[in-house]
PDB file of the backbone (N, CA, C, O) and the ligand in Angstrom, with CONECT records:
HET     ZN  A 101       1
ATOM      1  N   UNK A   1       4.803   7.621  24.917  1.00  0.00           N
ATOM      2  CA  UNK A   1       3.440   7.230  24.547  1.00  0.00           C
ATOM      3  C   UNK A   1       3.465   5.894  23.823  1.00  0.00           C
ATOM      4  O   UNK A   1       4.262   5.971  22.887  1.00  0.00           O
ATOM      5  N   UNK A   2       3.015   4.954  23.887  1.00  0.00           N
ATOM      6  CA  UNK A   2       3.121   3.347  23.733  1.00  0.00           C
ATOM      7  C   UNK A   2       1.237   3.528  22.845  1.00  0.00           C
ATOM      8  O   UNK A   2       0.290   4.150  23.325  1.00  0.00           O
ATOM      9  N   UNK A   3       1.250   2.933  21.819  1.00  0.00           N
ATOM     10  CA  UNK A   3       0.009   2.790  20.814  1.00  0.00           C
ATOM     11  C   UNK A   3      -0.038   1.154  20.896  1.00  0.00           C
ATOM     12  O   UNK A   3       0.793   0.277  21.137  1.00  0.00           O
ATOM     13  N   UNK A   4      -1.523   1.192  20.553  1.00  0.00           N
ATOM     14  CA  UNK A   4      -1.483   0.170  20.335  1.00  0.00           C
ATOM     15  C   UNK A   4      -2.568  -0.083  18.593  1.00  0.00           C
ATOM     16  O   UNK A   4      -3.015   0.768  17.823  1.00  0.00           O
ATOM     17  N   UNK A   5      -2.653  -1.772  18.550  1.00  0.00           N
ATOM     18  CA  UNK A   5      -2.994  -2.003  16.908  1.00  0.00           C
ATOM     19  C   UNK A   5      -4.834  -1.854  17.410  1.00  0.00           C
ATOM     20  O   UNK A   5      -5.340  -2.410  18.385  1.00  0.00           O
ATOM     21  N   UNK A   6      -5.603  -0.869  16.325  1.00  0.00           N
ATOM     22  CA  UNK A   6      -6.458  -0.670  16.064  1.00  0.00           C
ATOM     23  C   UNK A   6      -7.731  -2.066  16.063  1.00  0.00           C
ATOM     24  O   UNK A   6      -8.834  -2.052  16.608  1.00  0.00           O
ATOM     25  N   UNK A   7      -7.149  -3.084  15.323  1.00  0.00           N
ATOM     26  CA  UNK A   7      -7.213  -4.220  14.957  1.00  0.00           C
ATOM     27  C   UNK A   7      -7.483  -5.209  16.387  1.00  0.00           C
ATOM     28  O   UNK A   7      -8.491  -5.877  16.617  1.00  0.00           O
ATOM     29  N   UNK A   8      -6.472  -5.097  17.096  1.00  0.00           N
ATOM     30  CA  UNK A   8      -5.971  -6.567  18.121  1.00  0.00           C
ATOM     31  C   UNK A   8      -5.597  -6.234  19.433  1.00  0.00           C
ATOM     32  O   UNK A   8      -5.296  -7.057  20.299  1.00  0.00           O
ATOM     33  N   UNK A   9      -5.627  -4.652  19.607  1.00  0.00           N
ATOM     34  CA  UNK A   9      -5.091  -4.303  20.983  1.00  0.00           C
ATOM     35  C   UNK A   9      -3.661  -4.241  21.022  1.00  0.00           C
ATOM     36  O   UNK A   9      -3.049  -3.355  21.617  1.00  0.00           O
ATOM     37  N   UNK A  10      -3.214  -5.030  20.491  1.00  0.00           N
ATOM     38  CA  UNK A  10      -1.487  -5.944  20.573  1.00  0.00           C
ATOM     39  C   UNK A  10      -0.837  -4.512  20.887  1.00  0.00           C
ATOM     40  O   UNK A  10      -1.499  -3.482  20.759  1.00  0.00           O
ATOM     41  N   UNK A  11       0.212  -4.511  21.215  1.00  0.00           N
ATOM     42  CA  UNK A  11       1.357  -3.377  21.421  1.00  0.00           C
ATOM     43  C   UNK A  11       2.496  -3.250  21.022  1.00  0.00           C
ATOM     44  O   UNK A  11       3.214  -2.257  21.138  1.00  0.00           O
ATOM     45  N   UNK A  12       2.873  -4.836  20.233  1.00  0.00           N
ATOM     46  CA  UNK A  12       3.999  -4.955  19.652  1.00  0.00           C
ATOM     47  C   UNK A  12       4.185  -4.867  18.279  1.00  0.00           C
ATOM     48  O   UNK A  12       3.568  -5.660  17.568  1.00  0.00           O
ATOM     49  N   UNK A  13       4.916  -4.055  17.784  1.00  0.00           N
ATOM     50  CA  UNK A  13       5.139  -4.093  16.059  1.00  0.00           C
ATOM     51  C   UNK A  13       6.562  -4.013  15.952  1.00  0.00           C
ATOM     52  O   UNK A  13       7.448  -3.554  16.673  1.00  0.00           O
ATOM     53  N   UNK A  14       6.513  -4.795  14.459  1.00  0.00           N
ATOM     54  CA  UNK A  14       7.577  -4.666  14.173  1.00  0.00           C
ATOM     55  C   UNK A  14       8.096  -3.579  12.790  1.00  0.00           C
ATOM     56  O   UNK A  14       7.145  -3.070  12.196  1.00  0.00           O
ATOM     57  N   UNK A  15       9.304  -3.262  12.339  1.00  0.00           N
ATOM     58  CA  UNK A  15       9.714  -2.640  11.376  1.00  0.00           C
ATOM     59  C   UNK A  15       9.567  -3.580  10.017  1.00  0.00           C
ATOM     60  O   UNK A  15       9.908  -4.762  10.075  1.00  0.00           O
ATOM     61  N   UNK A  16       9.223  -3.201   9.207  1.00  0.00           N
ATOM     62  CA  UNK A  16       8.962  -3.696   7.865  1.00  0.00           C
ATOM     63  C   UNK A  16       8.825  -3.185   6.507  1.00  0.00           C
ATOM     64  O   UNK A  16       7.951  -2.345   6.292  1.00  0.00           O
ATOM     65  N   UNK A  17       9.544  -3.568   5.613  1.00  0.00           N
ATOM     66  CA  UNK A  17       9.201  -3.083   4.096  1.00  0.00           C
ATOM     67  C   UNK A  17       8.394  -4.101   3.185  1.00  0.00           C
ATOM     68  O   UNK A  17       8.702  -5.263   2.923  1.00  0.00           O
ATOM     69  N   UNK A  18       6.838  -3.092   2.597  1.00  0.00           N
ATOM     70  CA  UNK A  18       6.629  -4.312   1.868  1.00  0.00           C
ATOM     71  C   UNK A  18       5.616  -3.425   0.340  1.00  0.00           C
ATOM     72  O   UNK A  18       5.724  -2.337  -0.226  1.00  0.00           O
ATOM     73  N   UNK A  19       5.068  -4.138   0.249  1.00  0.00           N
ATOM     74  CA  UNK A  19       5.026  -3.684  -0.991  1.00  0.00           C
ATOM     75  C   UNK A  19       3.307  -3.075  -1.397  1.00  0.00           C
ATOM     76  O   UNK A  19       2.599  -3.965  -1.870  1.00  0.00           O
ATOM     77  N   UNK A  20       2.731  -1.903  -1.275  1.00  0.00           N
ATOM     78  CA  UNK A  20       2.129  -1.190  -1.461  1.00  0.00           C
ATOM     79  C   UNK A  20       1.151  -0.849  -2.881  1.00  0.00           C
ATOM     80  O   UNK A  20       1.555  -0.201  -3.846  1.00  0.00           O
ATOM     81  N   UNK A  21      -0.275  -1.478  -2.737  1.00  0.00           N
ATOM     82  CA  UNK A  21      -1.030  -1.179  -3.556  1.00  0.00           C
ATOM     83  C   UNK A  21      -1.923  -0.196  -3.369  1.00  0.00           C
ATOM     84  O   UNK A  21      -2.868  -0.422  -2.613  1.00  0.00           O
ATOM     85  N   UNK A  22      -1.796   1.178  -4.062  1.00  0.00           N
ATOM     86  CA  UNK A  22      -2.426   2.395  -3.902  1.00  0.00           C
ATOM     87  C   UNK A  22      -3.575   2.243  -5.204  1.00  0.00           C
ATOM     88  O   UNK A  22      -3.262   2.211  -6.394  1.00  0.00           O
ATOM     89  N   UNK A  23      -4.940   2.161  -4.673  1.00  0.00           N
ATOM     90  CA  UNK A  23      -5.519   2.724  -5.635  1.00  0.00           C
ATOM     91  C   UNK A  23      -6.902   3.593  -5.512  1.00  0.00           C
ATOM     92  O   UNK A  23      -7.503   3.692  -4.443  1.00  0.00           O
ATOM     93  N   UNK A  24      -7.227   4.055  -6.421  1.00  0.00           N
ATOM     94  CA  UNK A  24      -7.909   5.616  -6.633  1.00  0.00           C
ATOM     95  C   UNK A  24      -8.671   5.614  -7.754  1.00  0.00           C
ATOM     96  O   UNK A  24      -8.173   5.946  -8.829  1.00  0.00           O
ATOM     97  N   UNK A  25     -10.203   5.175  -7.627  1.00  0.00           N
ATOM     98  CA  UNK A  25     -10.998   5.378  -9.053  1.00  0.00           C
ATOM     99  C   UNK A  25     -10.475   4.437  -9.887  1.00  0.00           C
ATOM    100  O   UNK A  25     -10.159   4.727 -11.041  1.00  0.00           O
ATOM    101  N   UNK A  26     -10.349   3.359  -9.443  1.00  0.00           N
ATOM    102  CA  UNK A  26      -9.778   2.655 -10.539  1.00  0.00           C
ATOM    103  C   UNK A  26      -8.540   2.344 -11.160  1.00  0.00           C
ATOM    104  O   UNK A  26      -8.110   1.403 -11.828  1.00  0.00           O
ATOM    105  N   UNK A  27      -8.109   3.398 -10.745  1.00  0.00           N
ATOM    106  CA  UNK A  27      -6.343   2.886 -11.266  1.00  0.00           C
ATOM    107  C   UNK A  27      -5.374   2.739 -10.215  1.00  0.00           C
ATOM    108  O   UNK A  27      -5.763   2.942  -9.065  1.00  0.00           O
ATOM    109  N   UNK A  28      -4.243   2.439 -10.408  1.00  0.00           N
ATOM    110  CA  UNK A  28      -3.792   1.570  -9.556  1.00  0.00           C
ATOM    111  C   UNK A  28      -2.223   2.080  -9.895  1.00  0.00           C
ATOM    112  O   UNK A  28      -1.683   2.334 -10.972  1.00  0.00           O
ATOM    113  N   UNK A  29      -1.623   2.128  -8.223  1.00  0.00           N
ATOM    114  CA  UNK A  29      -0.398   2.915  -8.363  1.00  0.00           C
ATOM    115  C   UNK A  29       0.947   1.290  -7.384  1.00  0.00           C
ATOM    116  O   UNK A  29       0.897   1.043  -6.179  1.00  0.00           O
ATOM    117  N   UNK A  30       1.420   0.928  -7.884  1.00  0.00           N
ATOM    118  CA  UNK A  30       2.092  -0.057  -6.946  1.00  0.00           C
ATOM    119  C   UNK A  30       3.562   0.031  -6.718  1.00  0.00           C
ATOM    120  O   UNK A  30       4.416  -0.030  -7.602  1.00  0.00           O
ATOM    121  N   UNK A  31       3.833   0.227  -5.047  1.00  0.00           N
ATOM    122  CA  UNK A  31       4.681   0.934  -4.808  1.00  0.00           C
ATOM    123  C   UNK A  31       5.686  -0.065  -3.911  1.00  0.00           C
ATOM    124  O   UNK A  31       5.312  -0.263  -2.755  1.00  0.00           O
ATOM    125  N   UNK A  32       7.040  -0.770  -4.379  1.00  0.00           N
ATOM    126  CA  UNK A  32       7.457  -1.780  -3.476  1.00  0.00           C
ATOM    127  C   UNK A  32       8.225  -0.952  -2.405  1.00  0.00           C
ATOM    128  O   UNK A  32       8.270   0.277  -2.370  1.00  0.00           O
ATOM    129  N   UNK A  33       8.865  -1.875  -1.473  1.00  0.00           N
ATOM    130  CA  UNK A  33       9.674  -1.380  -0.622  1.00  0.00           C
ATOM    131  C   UNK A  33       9.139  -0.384   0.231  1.00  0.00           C
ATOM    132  O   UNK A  33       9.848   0.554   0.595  1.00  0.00           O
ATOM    133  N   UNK A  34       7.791  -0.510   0.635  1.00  0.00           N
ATOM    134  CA  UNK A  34       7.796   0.757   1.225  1.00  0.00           C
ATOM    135  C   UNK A  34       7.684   0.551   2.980  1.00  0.00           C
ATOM    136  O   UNK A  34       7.308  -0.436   3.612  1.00  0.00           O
ATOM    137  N   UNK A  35       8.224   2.055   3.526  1.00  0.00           N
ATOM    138  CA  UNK A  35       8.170   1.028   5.382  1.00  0.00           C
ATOM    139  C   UNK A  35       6.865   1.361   5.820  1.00  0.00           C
ATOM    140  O   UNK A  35       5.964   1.995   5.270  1.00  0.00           O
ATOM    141  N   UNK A  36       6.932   0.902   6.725  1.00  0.00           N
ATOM    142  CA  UNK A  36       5.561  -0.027   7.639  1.00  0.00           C
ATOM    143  C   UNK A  36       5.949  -0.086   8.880  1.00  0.00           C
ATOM    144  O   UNK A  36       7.101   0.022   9.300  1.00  0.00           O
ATOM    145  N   UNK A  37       4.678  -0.311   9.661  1.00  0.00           N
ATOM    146  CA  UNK A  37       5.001  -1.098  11.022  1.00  0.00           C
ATOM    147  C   UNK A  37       3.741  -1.716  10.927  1.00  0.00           C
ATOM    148  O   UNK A  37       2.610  -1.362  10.595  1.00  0.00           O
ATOM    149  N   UNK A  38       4.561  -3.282  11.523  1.00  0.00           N
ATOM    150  CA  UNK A  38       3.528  -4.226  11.387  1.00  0.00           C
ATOM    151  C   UNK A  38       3.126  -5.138  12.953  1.00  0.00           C
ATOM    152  O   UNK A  38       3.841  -5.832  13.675  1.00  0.00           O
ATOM    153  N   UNK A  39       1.478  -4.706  13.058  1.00  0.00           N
ATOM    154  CA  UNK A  39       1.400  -5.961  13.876  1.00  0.00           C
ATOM    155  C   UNK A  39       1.760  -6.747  14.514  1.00  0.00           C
ATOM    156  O   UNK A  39       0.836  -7.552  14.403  1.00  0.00           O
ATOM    157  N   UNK A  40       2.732  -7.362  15.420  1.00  0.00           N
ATOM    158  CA  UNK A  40       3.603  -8.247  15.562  1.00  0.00           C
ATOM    159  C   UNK A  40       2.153  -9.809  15.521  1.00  0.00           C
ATOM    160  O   UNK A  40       2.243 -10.808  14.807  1.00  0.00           O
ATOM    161  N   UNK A  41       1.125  -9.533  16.398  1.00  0.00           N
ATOM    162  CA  UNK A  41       0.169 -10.300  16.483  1.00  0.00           C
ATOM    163  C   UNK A  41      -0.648 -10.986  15.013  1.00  0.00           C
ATOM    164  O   UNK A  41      -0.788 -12.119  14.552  1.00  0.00           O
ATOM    165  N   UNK A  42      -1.200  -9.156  14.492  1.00  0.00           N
ATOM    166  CA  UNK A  42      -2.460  -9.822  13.446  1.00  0.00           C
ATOM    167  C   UNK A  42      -1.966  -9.062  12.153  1.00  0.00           C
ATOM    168  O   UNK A  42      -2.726  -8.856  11.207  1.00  0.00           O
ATOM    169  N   UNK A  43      -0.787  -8.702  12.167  1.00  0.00           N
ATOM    170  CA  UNK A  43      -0.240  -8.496  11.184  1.00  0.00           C
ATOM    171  C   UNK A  43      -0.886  -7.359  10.337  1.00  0.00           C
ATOM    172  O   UNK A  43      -1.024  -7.655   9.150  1.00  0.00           O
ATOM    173  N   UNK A  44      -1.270  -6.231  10.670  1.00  0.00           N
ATOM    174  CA  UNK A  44      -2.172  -5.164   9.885  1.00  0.00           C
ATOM    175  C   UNK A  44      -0.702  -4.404  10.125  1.00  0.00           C
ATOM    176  O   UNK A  44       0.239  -4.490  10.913  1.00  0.00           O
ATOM    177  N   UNK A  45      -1.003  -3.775   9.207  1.00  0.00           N
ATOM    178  CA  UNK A  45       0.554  -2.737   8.570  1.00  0.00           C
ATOM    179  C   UNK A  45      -0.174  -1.144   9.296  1.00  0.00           C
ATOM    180  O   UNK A  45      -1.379  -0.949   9.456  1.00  0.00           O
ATOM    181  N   UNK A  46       0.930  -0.181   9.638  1.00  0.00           N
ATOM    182  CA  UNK A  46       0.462   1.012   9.927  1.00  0.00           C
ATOM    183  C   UNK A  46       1.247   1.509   9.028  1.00  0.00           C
ATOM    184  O   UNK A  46       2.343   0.973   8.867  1.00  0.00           O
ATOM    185  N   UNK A  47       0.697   3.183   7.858  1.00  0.00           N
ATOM    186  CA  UNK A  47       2.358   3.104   7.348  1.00  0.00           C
ATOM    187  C   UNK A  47       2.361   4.908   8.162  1.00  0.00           C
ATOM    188  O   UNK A  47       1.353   5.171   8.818  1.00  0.00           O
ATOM    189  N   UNK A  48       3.052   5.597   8.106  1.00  0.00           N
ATOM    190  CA  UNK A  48       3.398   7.272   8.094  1.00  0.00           C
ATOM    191  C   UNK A  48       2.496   8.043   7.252  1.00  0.00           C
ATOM    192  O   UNK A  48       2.082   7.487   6.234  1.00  0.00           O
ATOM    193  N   UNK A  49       2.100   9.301   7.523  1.00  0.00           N
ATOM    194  CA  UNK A  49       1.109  10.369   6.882  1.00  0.00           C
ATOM    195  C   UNK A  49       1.931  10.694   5.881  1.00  0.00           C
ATOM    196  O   UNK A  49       1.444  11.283   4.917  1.00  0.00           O
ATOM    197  N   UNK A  50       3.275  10.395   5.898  1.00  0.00           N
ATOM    198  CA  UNK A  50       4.077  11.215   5.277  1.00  0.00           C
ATOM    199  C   UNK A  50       4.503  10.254   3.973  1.00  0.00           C
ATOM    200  O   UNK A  50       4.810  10.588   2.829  1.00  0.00           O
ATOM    201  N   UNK A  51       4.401   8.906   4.600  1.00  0.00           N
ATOM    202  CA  UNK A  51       4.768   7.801   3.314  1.00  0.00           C
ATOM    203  C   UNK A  51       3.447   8.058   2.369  1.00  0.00           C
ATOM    204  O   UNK A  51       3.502   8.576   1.254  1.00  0.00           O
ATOM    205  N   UNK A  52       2.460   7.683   2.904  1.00  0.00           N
ATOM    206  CA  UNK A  52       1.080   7.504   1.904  1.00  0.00           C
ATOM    207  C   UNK A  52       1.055   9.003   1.160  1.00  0.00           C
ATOM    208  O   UNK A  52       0.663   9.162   0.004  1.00  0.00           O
ATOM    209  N   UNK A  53       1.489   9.959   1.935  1.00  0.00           N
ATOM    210  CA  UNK A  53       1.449  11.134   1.335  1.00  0.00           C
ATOM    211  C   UNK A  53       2.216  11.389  -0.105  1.00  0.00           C
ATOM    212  O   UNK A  53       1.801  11.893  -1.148  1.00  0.00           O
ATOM    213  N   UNK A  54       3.703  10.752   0.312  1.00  0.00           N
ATOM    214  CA  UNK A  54       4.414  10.672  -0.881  1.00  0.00           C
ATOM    215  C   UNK A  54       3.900   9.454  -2.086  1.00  0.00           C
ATOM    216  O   UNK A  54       4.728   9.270  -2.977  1.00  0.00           O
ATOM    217  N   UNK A  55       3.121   8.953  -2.136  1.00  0.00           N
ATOM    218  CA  UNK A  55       2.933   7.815  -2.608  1.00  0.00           C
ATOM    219  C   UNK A  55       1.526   8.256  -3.347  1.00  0.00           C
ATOM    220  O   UNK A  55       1.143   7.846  -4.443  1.00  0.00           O
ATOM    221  N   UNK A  56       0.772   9.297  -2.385  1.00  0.00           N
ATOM    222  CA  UNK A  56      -0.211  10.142  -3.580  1.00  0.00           C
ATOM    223  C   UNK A  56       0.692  10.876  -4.094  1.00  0.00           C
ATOM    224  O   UNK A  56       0.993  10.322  -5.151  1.00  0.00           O
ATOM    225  N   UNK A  57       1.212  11.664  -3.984  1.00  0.00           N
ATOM    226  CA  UNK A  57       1.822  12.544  -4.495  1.00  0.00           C
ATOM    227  C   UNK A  57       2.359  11.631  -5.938  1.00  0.00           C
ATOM    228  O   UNK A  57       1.789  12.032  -6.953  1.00  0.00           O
ATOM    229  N   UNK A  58       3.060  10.821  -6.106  1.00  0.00           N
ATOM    230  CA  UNK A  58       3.717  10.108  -7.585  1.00  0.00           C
ATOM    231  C   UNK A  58       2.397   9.501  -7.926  1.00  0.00           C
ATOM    232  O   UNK A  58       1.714  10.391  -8.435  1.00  0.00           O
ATOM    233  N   UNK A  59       1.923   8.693  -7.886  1.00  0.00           N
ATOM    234  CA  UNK A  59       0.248   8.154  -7.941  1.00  0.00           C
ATOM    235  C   UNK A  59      -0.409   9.292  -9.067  1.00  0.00           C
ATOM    236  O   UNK A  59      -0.732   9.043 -10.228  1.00  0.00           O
ATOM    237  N   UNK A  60      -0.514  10.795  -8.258  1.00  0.00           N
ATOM    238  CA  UNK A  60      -1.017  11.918  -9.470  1.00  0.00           C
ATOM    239  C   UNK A  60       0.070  12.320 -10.619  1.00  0.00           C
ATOM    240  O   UNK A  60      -0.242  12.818 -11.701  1.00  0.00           O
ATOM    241  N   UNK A  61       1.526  11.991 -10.160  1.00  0.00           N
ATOM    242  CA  UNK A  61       2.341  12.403 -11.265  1.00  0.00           C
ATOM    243  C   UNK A  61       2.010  11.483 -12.513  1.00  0.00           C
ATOM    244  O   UNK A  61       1.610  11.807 -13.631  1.00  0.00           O
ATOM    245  N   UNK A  62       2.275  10.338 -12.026  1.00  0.00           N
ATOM    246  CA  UNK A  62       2.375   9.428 -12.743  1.00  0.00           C
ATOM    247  C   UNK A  62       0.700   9.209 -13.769  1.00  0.00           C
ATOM    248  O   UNK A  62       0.832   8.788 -14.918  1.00  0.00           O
ATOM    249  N   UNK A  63      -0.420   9.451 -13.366  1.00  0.00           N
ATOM    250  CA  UNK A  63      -1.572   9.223 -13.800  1.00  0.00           C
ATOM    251  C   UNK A  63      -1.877  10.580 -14.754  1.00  0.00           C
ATOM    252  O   UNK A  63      -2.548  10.699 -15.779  1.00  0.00           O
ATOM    253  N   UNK A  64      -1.170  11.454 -14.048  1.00  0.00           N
ATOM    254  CA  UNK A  64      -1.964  12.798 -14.687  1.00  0.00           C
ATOM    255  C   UNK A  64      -0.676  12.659 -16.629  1.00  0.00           C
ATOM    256  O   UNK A  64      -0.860  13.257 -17.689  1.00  0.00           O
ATOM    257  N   UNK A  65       0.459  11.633 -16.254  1.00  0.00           N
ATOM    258  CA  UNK A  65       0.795  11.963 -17.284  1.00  0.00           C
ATOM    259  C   UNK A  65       2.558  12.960 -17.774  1.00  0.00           C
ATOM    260  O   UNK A  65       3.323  13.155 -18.718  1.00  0.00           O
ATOM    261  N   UNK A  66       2.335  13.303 -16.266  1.00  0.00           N
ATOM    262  CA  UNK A  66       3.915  14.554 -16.328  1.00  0.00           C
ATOM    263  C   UNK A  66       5.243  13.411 -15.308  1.00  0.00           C
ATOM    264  O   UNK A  66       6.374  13.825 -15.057  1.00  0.00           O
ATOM    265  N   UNK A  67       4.807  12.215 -14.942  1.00  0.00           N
ATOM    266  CA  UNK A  67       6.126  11.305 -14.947  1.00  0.00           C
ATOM    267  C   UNK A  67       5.555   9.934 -15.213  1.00  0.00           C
ATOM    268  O   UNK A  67       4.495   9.469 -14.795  1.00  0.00           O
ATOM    269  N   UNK A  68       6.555   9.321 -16.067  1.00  0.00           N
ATOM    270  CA  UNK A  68       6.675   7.491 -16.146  1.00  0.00           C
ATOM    271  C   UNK A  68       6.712   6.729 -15.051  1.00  0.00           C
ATOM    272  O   UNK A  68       7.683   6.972 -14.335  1.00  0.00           O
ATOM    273  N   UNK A  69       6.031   5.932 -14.690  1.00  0.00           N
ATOM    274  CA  UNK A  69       6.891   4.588 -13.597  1.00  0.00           C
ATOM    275  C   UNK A  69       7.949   4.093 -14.229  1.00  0.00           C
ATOM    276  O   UNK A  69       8.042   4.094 -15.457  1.00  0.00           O
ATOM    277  N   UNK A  70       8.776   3.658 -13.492  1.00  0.00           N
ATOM    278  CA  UNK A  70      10.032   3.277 -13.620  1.00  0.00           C
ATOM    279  C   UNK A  70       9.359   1.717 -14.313  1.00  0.00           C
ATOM    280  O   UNK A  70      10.012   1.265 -15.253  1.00  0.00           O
ATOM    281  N   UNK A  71       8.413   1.113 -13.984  1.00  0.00           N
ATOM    282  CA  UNK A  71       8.348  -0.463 -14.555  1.00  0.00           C
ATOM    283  C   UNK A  71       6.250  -0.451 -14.652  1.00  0.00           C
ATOM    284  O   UNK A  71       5.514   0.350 -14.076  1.00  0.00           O
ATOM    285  N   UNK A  72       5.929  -1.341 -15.349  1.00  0.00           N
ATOM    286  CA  UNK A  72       4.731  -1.430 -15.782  1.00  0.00           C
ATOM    287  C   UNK A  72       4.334  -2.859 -15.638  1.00  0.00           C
ATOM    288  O   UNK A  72       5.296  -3.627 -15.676  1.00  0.00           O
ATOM    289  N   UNK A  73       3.375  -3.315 -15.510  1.00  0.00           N
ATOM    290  CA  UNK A  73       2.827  -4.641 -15.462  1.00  0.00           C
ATOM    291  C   UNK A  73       1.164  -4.954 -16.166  1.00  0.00           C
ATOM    292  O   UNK A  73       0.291  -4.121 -16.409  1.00  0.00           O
ATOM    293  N   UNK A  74       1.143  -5.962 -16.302  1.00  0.00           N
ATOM    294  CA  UNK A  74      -0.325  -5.801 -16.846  1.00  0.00           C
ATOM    295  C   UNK A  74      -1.274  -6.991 -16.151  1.00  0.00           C
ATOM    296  O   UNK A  74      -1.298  -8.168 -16.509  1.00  0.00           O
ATOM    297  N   UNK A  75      -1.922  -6.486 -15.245  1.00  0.00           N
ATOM    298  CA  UNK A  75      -2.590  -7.288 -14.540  1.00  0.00           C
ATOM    299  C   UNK A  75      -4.042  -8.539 -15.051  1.00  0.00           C
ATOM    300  O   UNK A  75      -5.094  -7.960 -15.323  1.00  0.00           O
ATOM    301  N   UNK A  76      -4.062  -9.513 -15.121  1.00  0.00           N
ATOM    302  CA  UNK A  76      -5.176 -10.078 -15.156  1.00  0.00           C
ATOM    303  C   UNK A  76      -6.494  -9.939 -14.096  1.00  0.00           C
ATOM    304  O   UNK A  76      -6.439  -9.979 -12.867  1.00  0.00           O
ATOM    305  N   UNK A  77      -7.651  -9.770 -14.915  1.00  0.00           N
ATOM    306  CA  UNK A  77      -8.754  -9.065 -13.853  1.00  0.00           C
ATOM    307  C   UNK A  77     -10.254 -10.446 -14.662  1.00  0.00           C
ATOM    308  O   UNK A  77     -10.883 -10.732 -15.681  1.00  0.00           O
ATOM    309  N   UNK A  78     -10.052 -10.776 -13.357  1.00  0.00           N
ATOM    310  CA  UNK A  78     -11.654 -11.911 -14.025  1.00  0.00           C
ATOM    311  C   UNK A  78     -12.554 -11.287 -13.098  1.00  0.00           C
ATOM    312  O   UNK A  78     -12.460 -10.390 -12.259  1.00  0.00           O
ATOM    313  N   UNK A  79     -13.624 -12.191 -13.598  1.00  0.00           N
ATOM    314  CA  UNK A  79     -15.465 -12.109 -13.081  1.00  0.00           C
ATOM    315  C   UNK A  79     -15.253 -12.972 -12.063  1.00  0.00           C
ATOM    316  O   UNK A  79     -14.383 -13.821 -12.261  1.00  0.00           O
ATOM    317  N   UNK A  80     -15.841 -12.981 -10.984  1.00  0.00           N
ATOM    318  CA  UNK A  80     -15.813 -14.619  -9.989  1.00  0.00           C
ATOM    319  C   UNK A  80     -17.049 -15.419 -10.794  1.00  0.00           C
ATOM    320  O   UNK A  80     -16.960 -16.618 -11.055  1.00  0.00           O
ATOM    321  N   UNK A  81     -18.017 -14.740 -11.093  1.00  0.00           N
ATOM    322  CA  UNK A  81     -18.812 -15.833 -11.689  1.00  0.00           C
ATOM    323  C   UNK A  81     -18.219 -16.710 -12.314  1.00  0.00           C
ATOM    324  O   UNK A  81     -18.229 -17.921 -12.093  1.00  0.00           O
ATOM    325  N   UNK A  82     -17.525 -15.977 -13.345  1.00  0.00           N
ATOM    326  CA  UNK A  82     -17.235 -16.885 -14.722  1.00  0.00           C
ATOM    327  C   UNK A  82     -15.751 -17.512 -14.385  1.00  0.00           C
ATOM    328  O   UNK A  82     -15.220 -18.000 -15.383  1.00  0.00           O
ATOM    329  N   UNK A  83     -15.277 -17.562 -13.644  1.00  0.00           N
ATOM    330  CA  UNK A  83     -13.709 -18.307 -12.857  1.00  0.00           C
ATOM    331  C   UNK A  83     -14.896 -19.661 -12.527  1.00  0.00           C
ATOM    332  O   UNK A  83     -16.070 -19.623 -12.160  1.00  0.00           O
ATOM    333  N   UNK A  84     -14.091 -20.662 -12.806  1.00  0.00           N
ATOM    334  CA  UNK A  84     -14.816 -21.882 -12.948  1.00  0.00           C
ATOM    335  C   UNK A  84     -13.338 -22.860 -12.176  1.00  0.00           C
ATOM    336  O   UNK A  84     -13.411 -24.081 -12.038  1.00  0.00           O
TER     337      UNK A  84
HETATM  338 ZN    ZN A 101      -2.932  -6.229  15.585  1.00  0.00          ZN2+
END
């Protein structure tokens, strides 16, 4: 069975790891390295039921409080208005 991209028609993808912003109500779970198949054409990522799955799955650990992320960051968040 040969798929093709949702996006572009295209049929070709390639294998890829990249780096994953999950977020949910506001908060925000960021997950590197993760695999993919990408686009070869328009470049839209497909990932596995099973990756995004695992990726909620730590997302609620991590938010509800019963595990740490391994690393933390603190993002800057502006207005577009007021970005001059
Ligand atoms: Zn495409």
């Amino acid at each position: 069975m040969s798929k093709v991209c949702n996006f572009c028609g295209n049929a070709k993808f390639r294998e890829k790891h990249v780096q994953y912003i999950y977020r949910h109500q506001g908060r925000f779970l960021v997950v590197n390295n993760v695999p993919c198949e990408a686009c070869e054409y328009c470049g839209e990522q497909y990932f596995k039921a099973e990756v995004l799955k695992k990726i909620e799955e730590e997302f609620d650990d991590i938010h509800s409080g019963s595990k740490r992320a391994s690393k933390e960051v603190t993002v800057p968040v502006e207005e577009f208005a007021e970005i001059q």
